[in-house]
N, C-alpha and C positions, 0 to 999 in steps of 0.2 A: 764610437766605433759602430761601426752596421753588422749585419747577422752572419758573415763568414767571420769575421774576426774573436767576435762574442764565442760562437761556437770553437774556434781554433783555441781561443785562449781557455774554454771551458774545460775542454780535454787536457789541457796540459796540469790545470788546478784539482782535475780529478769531481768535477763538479755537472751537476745535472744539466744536460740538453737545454729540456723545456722551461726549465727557469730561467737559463740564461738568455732564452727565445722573449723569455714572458716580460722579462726586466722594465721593458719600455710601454707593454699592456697592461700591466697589471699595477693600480695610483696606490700610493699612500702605503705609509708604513706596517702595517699591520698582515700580518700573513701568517697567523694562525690556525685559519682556514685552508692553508695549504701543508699538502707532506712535508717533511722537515725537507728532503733533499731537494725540494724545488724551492721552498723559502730560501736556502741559501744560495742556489743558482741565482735566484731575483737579485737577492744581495749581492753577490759577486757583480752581477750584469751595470748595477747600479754604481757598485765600487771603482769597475773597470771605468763606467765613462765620467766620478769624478776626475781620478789620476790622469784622462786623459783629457779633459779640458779644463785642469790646473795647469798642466804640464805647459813650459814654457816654448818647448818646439812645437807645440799644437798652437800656442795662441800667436808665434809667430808665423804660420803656416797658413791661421783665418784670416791675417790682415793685407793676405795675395788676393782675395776676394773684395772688389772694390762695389761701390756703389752704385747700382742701387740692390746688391744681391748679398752684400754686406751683412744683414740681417738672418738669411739663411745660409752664413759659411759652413756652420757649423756639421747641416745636412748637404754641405757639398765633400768638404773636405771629410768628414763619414764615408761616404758613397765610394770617392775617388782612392779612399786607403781599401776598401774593398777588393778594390780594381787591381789598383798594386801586390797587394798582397795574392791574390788570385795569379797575377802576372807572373809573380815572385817566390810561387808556393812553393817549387822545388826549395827553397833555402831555408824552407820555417819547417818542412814536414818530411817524412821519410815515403808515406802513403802520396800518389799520385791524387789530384785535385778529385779526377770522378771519384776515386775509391770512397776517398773520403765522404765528398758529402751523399755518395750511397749510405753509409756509414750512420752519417747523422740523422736521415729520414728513417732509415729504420729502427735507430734507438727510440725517435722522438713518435713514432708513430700509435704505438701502444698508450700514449699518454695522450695523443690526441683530444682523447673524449672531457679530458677536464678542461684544457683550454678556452678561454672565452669563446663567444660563438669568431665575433672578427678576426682573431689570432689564429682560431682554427681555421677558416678559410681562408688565410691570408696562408697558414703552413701547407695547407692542401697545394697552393698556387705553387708556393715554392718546391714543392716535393715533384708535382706535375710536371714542371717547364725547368725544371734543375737549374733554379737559379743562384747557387751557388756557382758551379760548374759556368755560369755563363757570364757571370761577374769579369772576366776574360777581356770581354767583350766591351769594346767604348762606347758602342750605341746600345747595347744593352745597360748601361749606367743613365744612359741619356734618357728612355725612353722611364727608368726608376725612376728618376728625379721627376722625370715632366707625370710622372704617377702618383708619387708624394704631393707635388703641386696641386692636383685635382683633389686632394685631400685636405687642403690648406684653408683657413677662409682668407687669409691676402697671400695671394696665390702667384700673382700675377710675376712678378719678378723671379719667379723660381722657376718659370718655365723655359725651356732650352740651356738649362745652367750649365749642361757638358759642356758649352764654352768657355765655361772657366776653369773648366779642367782640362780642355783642349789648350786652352790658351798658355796657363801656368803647368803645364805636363812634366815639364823639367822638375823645376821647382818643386813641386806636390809629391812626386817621384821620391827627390832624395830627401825629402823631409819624410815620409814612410820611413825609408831605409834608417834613417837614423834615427829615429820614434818609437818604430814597434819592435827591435832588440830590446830597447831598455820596458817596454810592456811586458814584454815577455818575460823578461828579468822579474820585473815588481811582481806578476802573479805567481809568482813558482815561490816565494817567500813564503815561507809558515806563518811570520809575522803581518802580515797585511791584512791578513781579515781585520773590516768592520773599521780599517785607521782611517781611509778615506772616501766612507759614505757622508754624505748629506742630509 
């Protein structure tokens, strides 16, 4: 899952912002060095995206992704449940999408300063150009991906990948719709913590 989801699902588990930001910065098991409530935000973040690519509607969902981009579905079908999910927020949230992620930049903002230096600039960016709120947007996911790609060292195929989510839109669509209910479901369990981290 990519960082409106993270955050959506955070709120609902009663769990820290910035650790659920941090999930994908922050290597290796050991987080000691961090507050308790953002150790377990990491772990949540980390929890959320085994279940979600165990899950058998996700790994039917990556193989819409053909070759040669195959390799990064994973950062497609991420991006594009973003999208949906933004598209879709009236049905997961009571609060209106901006409210929202006003919401989340000012929780997460006070914590800034532990953030790694790249995480924090990377939160600045998002807080700046509200890219939550623009997740909406299909060229706004396009222009994420072809972002991520500049980040990549084999890059090459990941660049203009909104075609595969322009292509399979349908599809991608209702494989959300019927995905992230039962996500929703798994995090609100008392019982889940810690069953399916890695």
């Amino acid at each position: 899952m990519n960082y409106l989801a993270h955050f959506h699902l955070a709120t609902l588990a009663g769990s820290s912002l910035t650790g659920n930001y941090l999930g994908d910065a922050v290597k290796g098991a050991a987080l000691d060095a961090w507050p308790q409530a953002i150790a377990e935000g990491i772990r949540l973040h980390r929890s959320v995206d085994a279940f979600t690519d165990q899950h058998p509607d996700v790994l039917r969902t990556l193989a819409l992704i053909e070759t040669p981009r195959r390799r990064f579905a994973g950062i497609i079908v991420d991006m594009a449940f973003d999208h949906f999910l933004a598209r879709h927020w009236a049905s997961f949230h009571a609060d209106p999408l901006a409210d929202f992620s006003r919401a989340v930049y000012a929780t997460m903002a006070p914590e800034a300063h532990m953030m790694p230096a790249l995480a924090r600039a990377r939160f600045e960016r998002m807080r700046e150009y509200d890219w939550l709120l623009s997740y909406q947007r299909l060229e706004v996911i396009d222009r994420a991906l072809d972002s991520i790609a500049g980040r990549l060292s084999r890059r090459t195929a990941l660049y203009g990948a909104a075609e595969e989510v322009e292509r399979h839109y349908g599809a991608l669509e209702a494989a959300f719709l019927c995905f992230y209910p039962q996500l929703l479901h798994w995090v609100q369990q008392p019982e889940r913590a810690g069953k399916v981290e890695g």
